[in-house]
C-alpha positions in Angstrom: -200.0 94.5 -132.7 -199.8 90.9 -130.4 -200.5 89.2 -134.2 -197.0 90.8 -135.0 -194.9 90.3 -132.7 -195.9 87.0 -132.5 -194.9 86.2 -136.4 -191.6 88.0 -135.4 -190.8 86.8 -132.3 -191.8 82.8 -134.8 -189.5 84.5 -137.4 -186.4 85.3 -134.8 -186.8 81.7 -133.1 -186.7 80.3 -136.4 -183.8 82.1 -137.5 -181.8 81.3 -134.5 -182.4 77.6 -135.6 -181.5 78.0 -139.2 -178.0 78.9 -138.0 -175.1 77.2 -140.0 -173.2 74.9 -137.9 -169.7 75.8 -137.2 -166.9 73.9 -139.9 -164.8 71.4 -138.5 -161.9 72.7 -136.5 -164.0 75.6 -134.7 -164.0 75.1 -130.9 -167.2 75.0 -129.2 -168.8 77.4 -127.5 -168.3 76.0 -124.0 -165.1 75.0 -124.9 -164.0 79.1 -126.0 -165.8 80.1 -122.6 -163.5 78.1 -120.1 -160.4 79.2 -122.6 -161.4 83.0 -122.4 -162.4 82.5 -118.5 -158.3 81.3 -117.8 -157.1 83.9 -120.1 -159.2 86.8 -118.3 -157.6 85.4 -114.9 -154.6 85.3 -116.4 -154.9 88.8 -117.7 -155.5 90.1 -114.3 -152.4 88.2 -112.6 -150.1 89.8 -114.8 -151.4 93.2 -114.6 -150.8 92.2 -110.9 -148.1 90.5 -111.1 -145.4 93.6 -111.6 -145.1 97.1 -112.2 -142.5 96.1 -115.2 -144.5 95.4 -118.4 -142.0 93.5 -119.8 -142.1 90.9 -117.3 -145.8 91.1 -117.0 -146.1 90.2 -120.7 -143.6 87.7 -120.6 -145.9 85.7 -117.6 -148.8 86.6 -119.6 -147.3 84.9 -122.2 -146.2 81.5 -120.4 -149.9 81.6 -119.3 -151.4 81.7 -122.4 -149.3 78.3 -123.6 -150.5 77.0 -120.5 -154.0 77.3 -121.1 -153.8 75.8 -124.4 -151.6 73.2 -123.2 -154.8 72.3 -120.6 -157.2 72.5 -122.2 -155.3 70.3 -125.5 -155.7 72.9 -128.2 -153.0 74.6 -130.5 -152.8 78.7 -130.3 -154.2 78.3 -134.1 -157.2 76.5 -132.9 -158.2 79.5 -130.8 -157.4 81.8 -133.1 -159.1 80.8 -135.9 -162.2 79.9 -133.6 -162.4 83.3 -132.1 -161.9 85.2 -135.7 -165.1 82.3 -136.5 -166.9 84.0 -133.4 -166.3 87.5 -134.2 -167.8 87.2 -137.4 -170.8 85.4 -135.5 -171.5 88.2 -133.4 -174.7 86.1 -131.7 -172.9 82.9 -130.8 -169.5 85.7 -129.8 -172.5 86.7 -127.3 -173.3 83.5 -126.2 -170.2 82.9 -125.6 -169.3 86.0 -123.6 -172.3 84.9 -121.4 -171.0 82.5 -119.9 -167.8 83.7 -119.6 -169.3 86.4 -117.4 -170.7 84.3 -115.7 -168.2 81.7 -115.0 -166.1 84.4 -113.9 -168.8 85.9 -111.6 -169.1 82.2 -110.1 -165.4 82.3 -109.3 -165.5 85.6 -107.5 -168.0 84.5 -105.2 -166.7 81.4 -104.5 -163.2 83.1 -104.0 -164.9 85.0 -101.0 
């Protein structure tokens, strides 16, 4: 029994090696997670921001240019890296990670 999970826990590290490399013009991985971090924050100020959707959209919306405008990407950038992520659902996790626990950093330090 320890003589196979050894082989497969061998096998899994291996395979997490043998991963392709993302093509040019995917964001990194840390780069997603701070992106998806300002756009959660964002999220929540403009479900707080008003009781009127519209206007909470429209915020929601400026914020979003914002946040690509910081961190020096195009909306097309993002959106073709995430749709790269989603169909990588291991480095999507990775990614998610960290954006938990950036976020979870800025709640305590918020306090």
């Amino acid at each position: 029994m320890i003589k196979k999970l050894i082989i497969l826990s061998t096998w899994l590290v291996t395979l997490g090696f043998a991963q392709e490399k993302p093509p040019e013009g995917i964001l990194p991985k840390e780069q997603m997670a701070e992106i998806l971090i300002d756009l959660q924050i964002a999220a929540v100020r403009a479900n707080n921001y008003s009781n009127n959707e519209d206007s909470a959209r429209m915020f929601l919306k400026k914020a979003t240019f914002s946040i690509y405008k910081k961190h020096g990407i195009e909306e097309e950038a993002f959106q073709k890296s995430y749709r790269y992520y989603l169909e990588h659902p291991s480095e999507m996790e990775d990614i998610y990670k960290s954006v938990i626990d950036g976020l979870s950093l800025k709640e305590r330090l918020a306090k």
